[in-house]
N, C-alpha and C positions, 0 to 999 in steps of 0.2 A: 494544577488542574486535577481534577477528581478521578480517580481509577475506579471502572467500571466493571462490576463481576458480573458474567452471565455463565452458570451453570458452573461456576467454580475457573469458569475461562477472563482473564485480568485484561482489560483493555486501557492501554496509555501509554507515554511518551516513554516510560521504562519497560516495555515487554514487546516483543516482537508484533509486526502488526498483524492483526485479525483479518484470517483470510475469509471473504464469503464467493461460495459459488452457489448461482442464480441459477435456479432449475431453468426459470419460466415455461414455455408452452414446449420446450424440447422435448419434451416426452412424447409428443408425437400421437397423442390421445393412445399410448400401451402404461399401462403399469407398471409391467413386468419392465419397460426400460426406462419408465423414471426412476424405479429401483436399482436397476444399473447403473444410472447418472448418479445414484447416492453413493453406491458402493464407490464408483470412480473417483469421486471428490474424495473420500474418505481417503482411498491408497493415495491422491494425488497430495494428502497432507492437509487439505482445505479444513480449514478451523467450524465452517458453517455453510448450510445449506437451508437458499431460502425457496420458497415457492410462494405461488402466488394466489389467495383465496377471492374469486367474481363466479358469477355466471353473466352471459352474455347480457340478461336481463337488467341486472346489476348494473351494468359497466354506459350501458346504451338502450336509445330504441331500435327495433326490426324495421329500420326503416331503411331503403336501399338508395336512395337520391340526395342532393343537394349536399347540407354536410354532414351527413351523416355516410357519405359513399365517397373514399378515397381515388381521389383521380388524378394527387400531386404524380408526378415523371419520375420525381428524383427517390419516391418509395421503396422501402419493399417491399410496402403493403398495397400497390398498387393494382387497382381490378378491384379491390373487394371494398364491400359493406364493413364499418366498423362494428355490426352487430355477427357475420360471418367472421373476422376476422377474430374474435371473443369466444367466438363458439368450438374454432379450430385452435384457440392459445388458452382456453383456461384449463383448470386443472379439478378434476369431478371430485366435489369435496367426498366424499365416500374412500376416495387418495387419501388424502392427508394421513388420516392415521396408522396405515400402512408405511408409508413415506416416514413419519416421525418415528415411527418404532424402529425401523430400520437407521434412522440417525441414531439415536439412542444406542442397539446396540452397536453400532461402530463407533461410537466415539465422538460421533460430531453433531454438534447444536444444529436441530432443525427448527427453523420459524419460518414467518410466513409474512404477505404484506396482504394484509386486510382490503376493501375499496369501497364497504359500507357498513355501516352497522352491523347489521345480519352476519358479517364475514366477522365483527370482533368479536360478538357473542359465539361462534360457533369454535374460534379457536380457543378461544375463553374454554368452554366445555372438553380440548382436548388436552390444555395449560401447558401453553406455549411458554418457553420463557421471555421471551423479546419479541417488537415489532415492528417493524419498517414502514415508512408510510413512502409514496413513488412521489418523485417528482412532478407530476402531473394532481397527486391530490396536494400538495405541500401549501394550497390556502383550502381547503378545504375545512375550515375551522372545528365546524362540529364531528369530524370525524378524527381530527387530531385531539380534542379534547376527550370521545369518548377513548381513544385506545390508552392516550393521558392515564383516563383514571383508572386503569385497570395497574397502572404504578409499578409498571414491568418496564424495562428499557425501552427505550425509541429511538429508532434510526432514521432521521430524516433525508432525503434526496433533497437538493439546493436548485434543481435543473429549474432555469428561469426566473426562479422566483427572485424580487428585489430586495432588497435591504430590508426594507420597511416588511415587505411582506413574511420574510423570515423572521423579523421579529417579532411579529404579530404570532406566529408560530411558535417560536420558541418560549414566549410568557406564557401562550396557551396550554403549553405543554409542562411548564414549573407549575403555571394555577391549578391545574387538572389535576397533578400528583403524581407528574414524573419525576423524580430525581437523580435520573439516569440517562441524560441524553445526550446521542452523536448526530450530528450534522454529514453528510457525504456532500464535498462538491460534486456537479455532477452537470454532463453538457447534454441536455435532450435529444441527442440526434442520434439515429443508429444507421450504420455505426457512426460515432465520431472523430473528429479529425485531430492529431494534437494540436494545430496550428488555432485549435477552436477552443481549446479544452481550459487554459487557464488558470493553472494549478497553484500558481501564485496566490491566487484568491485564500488557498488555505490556513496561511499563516494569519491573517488577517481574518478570515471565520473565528481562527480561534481570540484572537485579538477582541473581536466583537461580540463573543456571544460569553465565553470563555467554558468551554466545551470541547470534549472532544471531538476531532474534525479528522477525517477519513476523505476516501475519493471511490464514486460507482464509475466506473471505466467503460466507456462502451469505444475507445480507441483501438485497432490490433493492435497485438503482439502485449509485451510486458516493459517496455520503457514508459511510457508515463506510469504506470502503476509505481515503479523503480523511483523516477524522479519525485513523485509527490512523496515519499517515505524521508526523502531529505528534507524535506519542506513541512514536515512533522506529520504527515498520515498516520495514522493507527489504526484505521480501518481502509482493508479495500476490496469491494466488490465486485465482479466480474461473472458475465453470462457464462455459460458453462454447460458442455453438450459431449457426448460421446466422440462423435466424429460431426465436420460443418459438412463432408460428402452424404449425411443422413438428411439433410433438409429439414426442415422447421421455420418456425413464424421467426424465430431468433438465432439460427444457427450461423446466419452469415457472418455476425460479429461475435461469437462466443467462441471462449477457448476450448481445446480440445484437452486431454488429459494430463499431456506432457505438458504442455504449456500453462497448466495448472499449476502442476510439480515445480517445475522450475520458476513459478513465479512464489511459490510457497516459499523456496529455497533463498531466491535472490533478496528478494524484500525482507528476509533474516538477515542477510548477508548488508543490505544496504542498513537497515535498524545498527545492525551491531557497529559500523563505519562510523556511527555518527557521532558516538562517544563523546566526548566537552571540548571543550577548548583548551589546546595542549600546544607548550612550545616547549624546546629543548628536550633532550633523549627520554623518551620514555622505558620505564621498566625492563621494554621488550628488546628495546633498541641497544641499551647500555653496552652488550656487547658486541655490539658495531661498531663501536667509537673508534678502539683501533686502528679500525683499516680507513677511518680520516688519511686525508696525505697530510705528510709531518717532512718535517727539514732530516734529510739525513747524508753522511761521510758517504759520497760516493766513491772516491781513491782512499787509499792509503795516504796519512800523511803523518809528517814527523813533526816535533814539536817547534814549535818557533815558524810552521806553514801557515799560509795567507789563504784565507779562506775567498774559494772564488767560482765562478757560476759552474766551474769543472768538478768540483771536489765538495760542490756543495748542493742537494737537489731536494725538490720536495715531489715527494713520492709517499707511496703509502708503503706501512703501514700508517698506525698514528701514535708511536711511541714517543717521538723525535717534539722539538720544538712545534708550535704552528707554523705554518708560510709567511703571517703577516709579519713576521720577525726577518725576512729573509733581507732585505734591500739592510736593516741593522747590521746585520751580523758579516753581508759581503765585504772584505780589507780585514778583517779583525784578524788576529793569528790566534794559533790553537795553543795548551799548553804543557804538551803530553804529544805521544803518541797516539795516532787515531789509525784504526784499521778502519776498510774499506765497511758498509753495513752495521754502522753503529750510529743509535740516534742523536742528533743532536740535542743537545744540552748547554746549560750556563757554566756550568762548574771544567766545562771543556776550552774558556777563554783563557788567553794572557792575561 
């Protein structure tokens, strides 16, 4: 499967997975603390920071009723207009380039996830290196094709889309003049449940598309993020906010700083675990072998003694015979002198 550079950062099943932290609307309409959420991913080790390019006009109509006015229970968007709810979560492109120059000089890749035309020409103009397209537009055909041919990576979200419809996406996106593209499983709901999330699916993304395949996480805490890294993730995304006691359109399911860090740390720690397929002592282990239990002279005995479950034990270290020799060797006599603490051996028979 193809390894993917972005800004000299290596994505694939040999390098540790690509951490992304998701601004979204957590800025809280300040600058001054999206800038903070940047600096924060940075200490917290996050590989990338994305944000989000709409204006509410963009995304929706001004229109307060019917469906276009959220009134599901089980929300968190619940009470408002999906055109209010856009005007409090996007992010004032007059940001961005603030936002990106601050990734830059800390070290971390900022891009962005476009949601029209107008948003890929404008990041075009500040030359993003990657771009994400949301679950929610992932058929959105003409807008996968134009980010396509700007021929920079694409990170797709999988949230609902079918089989067929991701493939419809994915040729869109080899035709257009990608040659760089990740797929992220990903479950629509915020937050989501792991019992929802289905992370299984990943092996089998890559199975089908033969692409690199990540997961965007909207579950707490860092165990599924953990679990999909065994299941071959190489990307993983995750909202991402200073504190969730600051409130935001996102903050209910986004990680906090430390929880950032420690999922940087751990998903190295599960990447590195997963090593190949290995039996018998490894490298590391050789010097453990030893303290195997081995057959060894419990008494004293003299030569011409009956070796017997008293005088004869398996214990460790692992100098002595194996154990599976032991049922052989009980009646046999010895043919020397044996002190107590000496391993068993063949050359020690009658």
């Amino acid at each position: 499967m193809k390894i993917i550079k972005i800004h000299g950062q290596k994505i694939g099943v040999g390098y540790a997975p690509f951490i992304i932290a998701e601004m979204s609307g957590n800025h809280n309409q300040s600058l001054e603390r999206a800038l903070e959420i940047v600096e924060a991913a940075a200490r917290s080790g996050a590989h990338g920071l994305k944000i989000q390019t709409y204006t509410a006009d963009t995304m929706t109509l001004d229109i307060s009723e019917g469906e276009f006015f959220i009134n599901d229970p089980t929300s968190l968007w619940k009470g408002n207009s999906l055109y209010k709810l856009y005007q409090q979560a996007y992010t004032p492109w007059e940001w961005h380039k603030p936002i990106f120059e601050r990734c830059k000089k800390l070290g971390i890749i900022g891009f962005s996830t476009p949601f029209d035309a107008t948003a890929v020409d404008f990041l075009e103009s500040l030359d993003v290196p990657c771009y994400k397209i949301a679950s929610f537009e992932n058929t959105d055909i003409p807008l996968i094709r134009k980010v396509a041919s700007t021929g920079k990576p694409m990170i797709i979200s999988t949230g609902m889309a079918t089989v067929a419809e991701l493939d419809e996406a994915v040729r869109t996106s080899i035709s257009s003049g990608c040659d760089d593209l990740i797929l992220l499983k990903c479950t629509s709901t915020y937050p989501a449940t792991p019992e929802n999330t289905n992370i299984l699916t990943i092996p089998n993304l890559q199975d089908l598309f033969d692409v690199q395949v990540g997961l965007s996480d909207h579950t707490m805490g860092i165990g599924v993020s953990l679990a999909s890294v065994a299941l071959g993730a190489t990307v993983i995304e995750k909202h991402f906010t200073l504190s969730r006691a600051d409130g935001g359109v996102d903050s209910t399911f986004s990680m906090e700083p430390e929880e950032m860090r420690q999922l940087v740390i751990e998903s190295e720690r599960a990447w590195q675990a997963l090593g190949k397929i290995s039996y018998g002592a490894t490298e590391a282990e050789k010097k453990s072998l030893m303290f195997r239990r081995s057959l060894y002279i419990s008494q004293d005995m003299n030569k011409g003694d009956v070796l017997t479950p008293e005088n004869l034990r398996a214990m460790r270290p692992g100098l002595g015979i194996s154990p599976k020799y032991y049922d052989i060797l009980i009646g046999k006599a010895v043919n020397r002198d044996v002190k107590r603490g000496s391993p068993m051996n063949w050359e020690l028979l009658a």
